[in-house]
C-alpha positions as CSV (number, residue, x, y, z in Angstrom):
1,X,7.5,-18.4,-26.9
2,X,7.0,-20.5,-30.0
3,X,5.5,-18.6,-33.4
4,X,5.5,-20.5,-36.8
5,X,8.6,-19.1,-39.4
6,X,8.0,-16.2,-41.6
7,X,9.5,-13.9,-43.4
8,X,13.8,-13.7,-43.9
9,X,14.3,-12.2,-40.5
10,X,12.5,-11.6,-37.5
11,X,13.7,-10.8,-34.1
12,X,12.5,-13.8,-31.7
13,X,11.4,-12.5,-27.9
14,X,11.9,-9.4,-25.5
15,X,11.6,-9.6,-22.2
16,X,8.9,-7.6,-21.7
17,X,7.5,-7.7,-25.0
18,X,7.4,-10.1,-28.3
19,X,11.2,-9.7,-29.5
20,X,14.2,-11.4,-28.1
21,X,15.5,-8.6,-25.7
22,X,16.7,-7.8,-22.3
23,X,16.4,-4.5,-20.2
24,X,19.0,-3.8,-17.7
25,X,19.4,-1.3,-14.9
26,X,20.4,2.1,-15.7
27,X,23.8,2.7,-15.5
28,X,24.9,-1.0,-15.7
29,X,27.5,-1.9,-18.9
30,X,25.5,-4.9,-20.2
31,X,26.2,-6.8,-23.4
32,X,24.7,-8.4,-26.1
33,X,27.0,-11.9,-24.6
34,X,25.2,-10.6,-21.1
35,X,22.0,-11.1,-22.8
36,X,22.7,-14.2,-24.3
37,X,23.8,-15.7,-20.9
38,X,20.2,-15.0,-19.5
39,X,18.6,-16.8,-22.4
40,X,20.9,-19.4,-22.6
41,X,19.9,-19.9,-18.3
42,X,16.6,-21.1,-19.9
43,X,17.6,-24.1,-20.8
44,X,16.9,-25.7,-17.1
45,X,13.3,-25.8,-18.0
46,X,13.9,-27.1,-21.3
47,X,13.0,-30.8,-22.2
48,X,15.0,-31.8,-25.7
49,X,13.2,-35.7,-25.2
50,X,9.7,-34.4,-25.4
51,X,10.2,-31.2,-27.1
52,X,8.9,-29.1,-24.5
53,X,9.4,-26.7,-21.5
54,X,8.7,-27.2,-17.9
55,X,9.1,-23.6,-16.7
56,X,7.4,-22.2,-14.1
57,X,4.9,-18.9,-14.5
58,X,7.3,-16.0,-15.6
59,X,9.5,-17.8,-17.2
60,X,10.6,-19.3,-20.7
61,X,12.3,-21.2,-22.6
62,X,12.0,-20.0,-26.1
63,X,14.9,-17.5,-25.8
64,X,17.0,-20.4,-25.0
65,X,16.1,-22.5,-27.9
66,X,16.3,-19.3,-30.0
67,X,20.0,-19.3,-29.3
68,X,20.6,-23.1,-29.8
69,X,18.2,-23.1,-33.2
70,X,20.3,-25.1,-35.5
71,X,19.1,-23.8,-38.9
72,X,20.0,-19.9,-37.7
73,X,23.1,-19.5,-39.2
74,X,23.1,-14.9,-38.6
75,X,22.6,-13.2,-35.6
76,X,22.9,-9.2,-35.3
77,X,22.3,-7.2,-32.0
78,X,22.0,-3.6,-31.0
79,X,22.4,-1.9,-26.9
80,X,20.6,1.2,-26.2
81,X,20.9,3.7,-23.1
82,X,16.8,4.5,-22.8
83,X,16.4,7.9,-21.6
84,X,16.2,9.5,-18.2
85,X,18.0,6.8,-17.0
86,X,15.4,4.3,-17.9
87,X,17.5,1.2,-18.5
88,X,19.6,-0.7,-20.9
89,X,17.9,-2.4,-23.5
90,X,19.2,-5.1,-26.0
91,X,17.9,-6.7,-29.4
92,X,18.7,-9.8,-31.1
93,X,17.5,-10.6,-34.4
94,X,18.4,-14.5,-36.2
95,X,18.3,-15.8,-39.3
96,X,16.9,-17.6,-40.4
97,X,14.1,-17.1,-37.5
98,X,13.7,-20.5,-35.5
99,X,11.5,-21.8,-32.7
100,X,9.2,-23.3,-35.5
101,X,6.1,-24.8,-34.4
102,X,6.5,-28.7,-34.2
103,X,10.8,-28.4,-34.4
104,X,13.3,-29.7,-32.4
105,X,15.9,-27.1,-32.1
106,X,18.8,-28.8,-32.5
């Protein structure tokens, strides 16, 4: 997912919706540095030459270049439990935001 910077902080991609999160099974004991391994997986389908991704349907790569986005210099991330034993679900905001339109991330 690539959106043009705005604002001082914005929190980047979800997994299932437009922030940079994960959901986990219930019960499970993940972590924000769990989360950040998924993303950082991304960057298989991640093409630093052309400035582009090669993933397949499904998949992504702008969690991974999220991560690596030189210019964020502050990250800060939060786990919840959902309720009736919905799932794990963790946040991470950065700033400044990157995956600018038209920016190589590092």
């Amino acid at each position: 997912m690539v959106r043009p910077r705005s604002g001082i902080s914005s929190p980047v991609f979800v997994y299932f919706a437009s922030q940079m999160g994960v959901q986990g099974p219930a019960g499970t004991s993940w972590t924000a540095s769990d989360a950040v391994d998924v993303w950082v997986a991304e960057k298989q389908y991640y093409d630093h030459d052309t400035n582009s991704c090669a993933a397949p349907a499904g998949q992504d790569c702008g969690h991974y270049t999220q991560v690596v986005w030189r210019d964020s210099t502050a990250i800060g991330c939060a786990r919840v439990d959902c309720d009736n034993d919905a799932g794990v679900f963790i946040i991470c905001s950065y700033n400044p935001p990157g995956n600018v339109i038209g920016e190589s991330p590092y």
